[in-house]
Every structure is written in structure tokens, then in C-alpha cells.
C-alpha positions in Angstrom: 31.5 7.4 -10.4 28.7 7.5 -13.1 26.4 10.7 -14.4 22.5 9.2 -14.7 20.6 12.0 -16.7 17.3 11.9 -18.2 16.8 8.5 -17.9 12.9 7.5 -17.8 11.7 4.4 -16.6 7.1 3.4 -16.9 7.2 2.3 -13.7 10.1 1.2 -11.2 13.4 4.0 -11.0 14.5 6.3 -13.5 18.3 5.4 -13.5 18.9 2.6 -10.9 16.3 -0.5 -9.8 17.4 -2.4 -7.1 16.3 -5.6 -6.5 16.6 -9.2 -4.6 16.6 -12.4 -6.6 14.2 -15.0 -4.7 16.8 -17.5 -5.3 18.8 -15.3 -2.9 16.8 -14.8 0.1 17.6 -17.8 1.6 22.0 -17.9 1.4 24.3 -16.7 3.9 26.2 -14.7 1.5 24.7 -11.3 2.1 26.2 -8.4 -0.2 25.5 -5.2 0.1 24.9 -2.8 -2.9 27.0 0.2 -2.7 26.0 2.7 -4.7 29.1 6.1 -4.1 30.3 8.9 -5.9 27.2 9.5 -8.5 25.1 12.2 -10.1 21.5 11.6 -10.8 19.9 14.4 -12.9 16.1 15.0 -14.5 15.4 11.3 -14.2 12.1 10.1 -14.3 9.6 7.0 -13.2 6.3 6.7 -11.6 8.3 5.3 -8.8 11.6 6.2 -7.9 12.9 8.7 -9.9 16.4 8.3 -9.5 16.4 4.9 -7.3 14.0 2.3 -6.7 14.8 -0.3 -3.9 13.1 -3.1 -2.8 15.5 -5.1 -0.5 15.0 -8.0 2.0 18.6 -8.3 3.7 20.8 -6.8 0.9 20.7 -3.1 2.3 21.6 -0.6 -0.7 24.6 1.6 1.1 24.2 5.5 -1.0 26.5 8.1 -0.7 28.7 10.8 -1.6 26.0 11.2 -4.8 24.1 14.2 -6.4 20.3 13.9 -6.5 19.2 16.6 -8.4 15.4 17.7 -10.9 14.6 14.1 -10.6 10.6 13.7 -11.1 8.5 10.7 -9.7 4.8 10.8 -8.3 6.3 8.8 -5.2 10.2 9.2 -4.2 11.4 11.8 -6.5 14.8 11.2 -5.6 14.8 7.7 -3.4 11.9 5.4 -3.4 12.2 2.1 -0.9 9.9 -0.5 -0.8 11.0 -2.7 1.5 10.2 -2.6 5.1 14.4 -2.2 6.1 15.9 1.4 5.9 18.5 2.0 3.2 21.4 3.6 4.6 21.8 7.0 2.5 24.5 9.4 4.0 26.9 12.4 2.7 24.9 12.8 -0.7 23.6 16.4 -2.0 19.5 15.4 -1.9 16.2 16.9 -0.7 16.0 14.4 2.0 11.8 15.1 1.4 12.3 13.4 -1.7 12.4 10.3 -0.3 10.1 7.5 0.3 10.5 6.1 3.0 11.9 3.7 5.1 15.6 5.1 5.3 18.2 6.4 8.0 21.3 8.4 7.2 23.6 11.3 8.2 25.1 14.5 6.8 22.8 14.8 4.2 22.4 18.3 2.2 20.3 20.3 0.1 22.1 23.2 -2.2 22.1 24.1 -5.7 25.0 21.7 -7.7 25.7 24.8 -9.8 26.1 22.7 -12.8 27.5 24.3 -15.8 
């Protein structure tokens, strides 16, 4: 339930970096990162403009979330580095804008209308 807006980042997601600590790889305890309800506008990085992942076994979970005039040279929107799909379903986002690997459902594209 956050607004990220014109956030810039040099290299590694705009608003949101997600990543593993070593130190974590090898526990039982998985957690899943569950990022819901959110509105990323005109973010910016070289790399994930809005999100950059890069996951082992702690699979971000994204949805119900506005992606919208986010700017990166790779994954405007979403950028994954990890070889494991992110999960990203029921968000407003040009699913083009992201870099894969990532599966999801009842994604779609239209004009926020923000005011």
C-alpha cells in the first residue's frame, strides 16, 4: 500500500531491490517477498526501473500494483536476474516491460488516469 514516484537508482531498481543474503541460501526457512497493493510511477535505474530482483529460492510474489512511465535501459518496469520466474499477477503493467524470467496471470495494460 505505498506510492514509489520518481525514485532514481545508478544502477539496480528505481524504487524496490530485491535481494538474497548469502548467509540465507543455505536455511530451511524460505520467505517469500510479497510485494501487493502498490503504485510505481516515473522511476528510474539502468536496471529495473521500478523493481530489480535477483532471487535464488525467495520468489518475490507481485500484485494488485500499478506500474506506470517507469524508465530503465533493461526492465522498464520488472527486471529479474535470477534464473527462477517471479510470480507477478493482477497488476496494471506493460507486461513487455519486463525482463525476464517471470510467469503470471491477469495482467493489464490501460491508462491509470491519474489526477
Amino acid at each position: 500500500n505505498n506510492l514509489f514516484k520518481e525514485n532514481e537508482s545508478e544502477v539496480r531498481g528505481g524504487a524496490i531491490r530485491l535481494f538474497e543474503s548469502s548467509s540465507r541460501i543455505d536455511r530451511d526457512d524460505i520467505y517469500y517477498p510479497v510485494i501487493a497493493n502498490n503504485n510505481f510511477i516515473s522511476n528510474m535505474s539502468s536496471s529495473g526501473g521500478a523493481i530489480y530482483s535477483s532471487h535464488n529460492q525467495e520468489i518475490p510474489i507481485i500484485f494488485n500494483s500499478i506500474f506506470w512511465d517507469n524508465l530503465a535501459n533493461t526492465g522498464k518496469d520488472l527486471y529479474n536476474s535470477s534464473v527462477t520466474d517471479i510470480l507477478v499477477y493482477n497488476n496494471d503493467i506493460d507486461t513487455t516491460l519486463i525482463d525476464t524470467p517471470w510467469v503470471g496471470d491477469n495482467n493489464i495494460y490501460c491508462n491509470p488516469a491519474f489526477d
